[in-house]
Phi, psi and omega in degrees: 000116186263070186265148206234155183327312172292001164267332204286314165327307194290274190339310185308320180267347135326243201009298204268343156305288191298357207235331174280330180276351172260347156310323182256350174282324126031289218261310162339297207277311197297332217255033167058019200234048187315270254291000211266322153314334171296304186336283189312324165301311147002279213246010122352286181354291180314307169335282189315315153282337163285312180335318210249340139309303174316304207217027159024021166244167158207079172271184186270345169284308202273333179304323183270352174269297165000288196286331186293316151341251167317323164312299182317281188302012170272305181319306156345290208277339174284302205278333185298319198309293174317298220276306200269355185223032163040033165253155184293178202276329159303322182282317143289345176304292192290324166307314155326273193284335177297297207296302205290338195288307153321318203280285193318346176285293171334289194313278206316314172317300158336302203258291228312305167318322163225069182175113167309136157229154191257135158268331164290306225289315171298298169329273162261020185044199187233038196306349190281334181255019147338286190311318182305358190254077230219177184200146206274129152221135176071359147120355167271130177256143196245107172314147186295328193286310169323310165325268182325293155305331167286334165287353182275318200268309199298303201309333185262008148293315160309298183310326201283002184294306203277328190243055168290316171297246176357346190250293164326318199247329168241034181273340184271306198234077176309317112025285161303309193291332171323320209307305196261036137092007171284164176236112208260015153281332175269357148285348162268329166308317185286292179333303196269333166310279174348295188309305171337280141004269156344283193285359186262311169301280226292296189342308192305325191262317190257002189103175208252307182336291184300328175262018146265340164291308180291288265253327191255256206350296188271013172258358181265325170302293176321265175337343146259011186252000178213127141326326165269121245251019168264322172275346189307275162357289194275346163281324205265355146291334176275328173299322202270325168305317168293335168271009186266323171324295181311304172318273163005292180311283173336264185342327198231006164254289211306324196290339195278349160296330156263049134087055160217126184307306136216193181211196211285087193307265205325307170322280176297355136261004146303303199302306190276017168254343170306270174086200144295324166274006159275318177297297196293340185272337158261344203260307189316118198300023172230300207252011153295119198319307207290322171308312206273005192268325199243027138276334180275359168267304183279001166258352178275322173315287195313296200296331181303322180297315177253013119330280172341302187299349199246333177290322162307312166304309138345300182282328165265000125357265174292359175225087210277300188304025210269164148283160172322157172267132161333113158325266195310120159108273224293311171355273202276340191277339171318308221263337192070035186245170182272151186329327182268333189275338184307289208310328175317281153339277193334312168297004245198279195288324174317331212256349186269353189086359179281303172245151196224167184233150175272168180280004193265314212176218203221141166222181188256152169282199171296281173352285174318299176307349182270303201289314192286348168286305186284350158252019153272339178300304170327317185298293177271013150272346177273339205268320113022287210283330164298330173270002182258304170297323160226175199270077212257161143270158180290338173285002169255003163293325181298308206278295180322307178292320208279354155272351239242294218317300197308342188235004182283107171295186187269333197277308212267291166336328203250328165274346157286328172291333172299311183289344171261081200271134167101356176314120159210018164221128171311195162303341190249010160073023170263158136334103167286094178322150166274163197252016154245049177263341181300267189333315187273328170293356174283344178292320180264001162296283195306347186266336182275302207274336158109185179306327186311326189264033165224009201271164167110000000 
């Protein structure tokens, strides 16, 4: 890899693209309105075409004033739709940009005799030939797009600078923000100009492909790896930076691994802010596939754990003198969980000290027995508070409780028990533990039954 002054020129001009669109795709993703970039890219077309019908030219102020237009008014006409003929807002989106997009194909047609047009060229634009374009500043020559962009980027560093607050509250609370003197039609209105705007500057240099991809992609990435909506922000410009850099990378190393010189660098920095948002999409610690697989394992573990704990309990409930409950069978099939997660659990409590195994079976330690008190008390005190509040039969009580028991904080436990006051048996006619009674019954337990039944 031969990298050269004219590469540094294509990143540079990444860069400051992907970074303009993820400030303002931020807000896209929190308002539901991604597509709105794809839209604007769309329905430009006509803009581009009046433009250029108009002043017979297709220099870049008026093709960019053209589009810049029409951008605005597709958002206008999107939001007219929505609000006043009640559709949903994707659905105006697709009304909008298809109708102005048809409109514009008609113009070109129109137009087609006198003016070549590249249909890729919209598509994925022409960063690679970015450098060829240049302009003295400082004494440097500088590309022009490199130029554009960069000013694309500082006004929407700006804007989101002076209006975070307003933008913020009303992207969450439209509602709210009216409450407090924002006016949250006129931040979506400004919110969809930016956008336009945006997307009229990138396009011309990297394509409509990449700047719909920076514009959804690294703020929906950003948004599973945080809640907060400051760091959001500042992630999901560092995800767009990093693909538009890695893309580069890509672009001008992979292809020559399969016999091809190379392929479309805006392409392949789509592909590779994609990605990155599948690695963050398995990978992110709260709202990540693979996170939220081994929090639903490990809450299935916890209910298993306390099952274990409450079927111990119970039995030795009714037998205080019983042998250990029995290894084979009897357990896991009681508990209804399948066999390797029964023995899991076990292990889990065996290594917590809850439980212990006998050479026969299994008993609850001191420990155990506190924690397996207090979540049986859950148990019949929601099946109790329930049979006091709706007209249930008692054979229809368990199965609520016994899913209830596992999510009753302690706080939430002890005001159902305040409204059952003088309570002290469930609907089935059991003892409802008290709610430091496990602990003093472990004293007179251990004085009938000897040491053995506290060792471990």
């Amino acid at each position: 890899m031969n990298w050269t002054s004219l590469d540094s020129w294509i990143v540079a001009a990444g860069v400051l693209c992907a970074g303009s669109c993820a400030l303002l795709g931020n807000f896209l993703v929190l308002r539901r309105m991604s597509m709105m970039g794809d839209a604007i890219s769309h329905a430009v077309l006509p803009g581009l075409a009046i433009a250029f019908l108009t002043t017979g030219s297709r220099g870049s102020v008026p093709m960019f004033v053209g589009a810049a237009v029409v951008g605005i008014l597709t958002a206008v006409f999107t939001q007219w739709i929505h609000t006043l003929g009640k559709v949903e807002e994707s659905a105006s989106m697709g009304v909008v940009f298809t109708a102005m997009f048809a409109a514009g194909l008609i113009l070109i047609v129109r137009a087609a005799d006198a003016v070549d047009l590249d249909p890729g060229c919209v598509l994925y634009g022409a960063i690679e030939l970015i450098p060829l374009d240049v302009r003295p500043v400082l004494g440097f020559m500088v590309p022009r797009a490199v130029l554009i962009l960069g000013g694309m980027f500082a006004a929407n560093l700006l804007f989101t600078l002076l209006f975070y607050k307003e933008l913020r509250i009303s992207a969450f609370d439209p509602a709210l923000a009216s409450t407090l003197g924002i006016s949250a039609r006129l931040m979506h209105y400004l919110l969809m100009t930016a956008v336009a705007i945006t997307t009229v500057a990138c396009f011309e240099s990297v394509g409509s492909i990449l700047v719909i991809a920076m514009l959804i992609v690294p703020a929906s990435a950003a948004h599973l790896l945080t809640d907060r909506y400051g760091v959001m922000l500042i992630l999901s410009v560092l995800i767009a930076v990093a693909g538009a850099i890695l893309g580069h990378l890509a672009a001008i190393t992979v292809p020559a691994r399969f016999g091809f010189s190379d392929t479309s660098t805006s392409g392949m920095m789509a592909v590779t802010v994609g990605l990155l948002f599948a690695l963050v999409m398995f990978l992110a610690p709260r709202h990540g596939v693979l996170s939220k697989l081994v929090h639903r394992w490990l809450l299935s573990l916890r209910i298993a754990c306390e099952d274990v704990l409450g079927l111990l309990y119970r039995l030795e409930e009714a037998d205080p003198v019983r042998q250990p409950a029995p290894v084979a069978g009897m357990l896991h099939s009681a508990v209804g969980w399948s066999p390797w997660m029964s023995r899991l659990a076990l292990a889990s409590l065996r290594r917590r000290r809850q439980v212990r195994r006998d050479p026969s079976g299994y008993r609850l330690t001191s420990h155990g027995r506190a924690v397996a008190a207090e979540l049986v008390r859950a148990h019949r005190l929601w099946e109790t508070y329930l049979a006091k509040h709706l007209p249930l039969a008692a054979d229809h009580l368990h199965d609520s409780a016994d899913r209830t028991e596992h999510f009753l904080s302690h706080p939430l436990r002890e005001a159902i028990a305040a409204d059952l006051p003088g309570v002290l048996r469930d609907p089935h006619g059991t003892n409802i533990p008290a709610g430091d009674a496990p602990r003093a019954d472990l004293t007179s337990k251990s004085a009938v039954h000897g040491p053995d039944a506290e060792k471990g």
